[in-house]
SESESE-511224 format. One record per residue (C-alpha): residue number from 1; residue in one letter; chain; y, x, z. Coordinates in steps of 0.001 Angstrom, whole numbers, plus 500000, padded with zeros to 6 digits. Each point is the difference from the previous one (the first is absolute). Layout:
     k   r   c        Y        X        Z
   NUM   A   A        Y        X        Z
...
# end
This chain:
     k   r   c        Y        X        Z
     1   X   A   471558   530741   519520
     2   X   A   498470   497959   497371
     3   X   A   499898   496207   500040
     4   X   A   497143   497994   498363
     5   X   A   500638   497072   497770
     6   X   A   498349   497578   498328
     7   X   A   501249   499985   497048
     8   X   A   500398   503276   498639
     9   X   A   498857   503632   501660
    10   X   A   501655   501545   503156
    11   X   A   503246   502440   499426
    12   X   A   499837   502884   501852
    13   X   A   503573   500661   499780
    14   X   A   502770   497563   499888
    15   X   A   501984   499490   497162
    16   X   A   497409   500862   497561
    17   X   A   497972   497910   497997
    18   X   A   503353   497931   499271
    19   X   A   501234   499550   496558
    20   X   A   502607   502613   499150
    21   X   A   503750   498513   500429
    22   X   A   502436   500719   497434
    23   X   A   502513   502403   501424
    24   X   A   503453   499378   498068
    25   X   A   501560   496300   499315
    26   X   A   500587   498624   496717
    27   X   A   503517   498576   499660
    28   X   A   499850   496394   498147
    29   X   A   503208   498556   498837
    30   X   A   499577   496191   500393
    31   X   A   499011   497979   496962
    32   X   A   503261   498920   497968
    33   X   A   500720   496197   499693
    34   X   A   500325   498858   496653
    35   X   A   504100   498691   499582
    36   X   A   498394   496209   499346
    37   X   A   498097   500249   503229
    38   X   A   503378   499540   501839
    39   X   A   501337   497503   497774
    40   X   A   496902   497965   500740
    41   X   A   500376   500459   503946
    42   X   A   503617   499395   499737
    43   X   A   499724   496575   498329
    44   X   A   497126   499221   502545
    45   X   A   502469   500839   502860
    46   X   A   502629   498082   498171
    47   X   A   497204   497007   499530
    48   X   A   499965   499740   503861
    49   X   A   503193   500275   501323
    50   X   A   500910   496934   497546
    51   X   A   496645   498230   501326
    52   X   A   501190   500408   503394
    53   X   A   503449   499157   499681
    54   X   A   498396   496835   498616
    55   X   A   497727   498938   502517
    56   X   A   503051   501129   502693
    57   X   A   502061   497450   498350
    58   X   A   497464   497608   500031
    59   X   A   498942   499956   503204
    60   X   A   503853   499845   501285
    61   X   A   500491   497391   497619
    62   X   A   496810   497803   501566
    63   X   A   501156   500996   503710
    64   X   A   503603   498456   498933
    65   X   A   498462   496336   498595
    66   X   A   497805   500227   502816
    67   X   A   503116   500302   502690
    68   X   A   502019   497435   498141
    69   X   A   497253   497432   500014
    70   X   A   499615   500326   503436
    71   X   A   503978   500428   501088
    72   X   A   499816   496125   497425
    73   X   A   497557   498511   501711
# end
């Protein structure tokens, strides 16, 4: 059966007219990090946990003054 389309001419025969597949697979290793990369993320991870310990602490802090004023008054 052959099909018509608009584009490009009609293939008798399915499966042909397709570009050819390569048959094996080529094994990549994944790319190696740099040692400095992880020294960078680390600190970055480090960086955060102390910035949200921080704003924890603050905002427990504020919710405190905010309950005392209002048990004082």
């Amino acid at each position: 059966m052959t099909s018509a389309h608009l584009v490009r001419h009609a293939h008798p025969y399915a499966g042909r007219g397709h570009a050819l597949k390569r048959q094996g697979r080529i094994f990549r290793a994944p790319r190696l990090i740099p040692p400095h990369e992880f020294n960078l993320f680390s600190d970055r991870l480090d960086d955060a946990r102390e910035y949200e310990g921080t704003v924890r602490d603050f905002s427990l802090l504020h919710d405190l003054a905010l309950s005392a004023e209002d048990y004082n008054n």
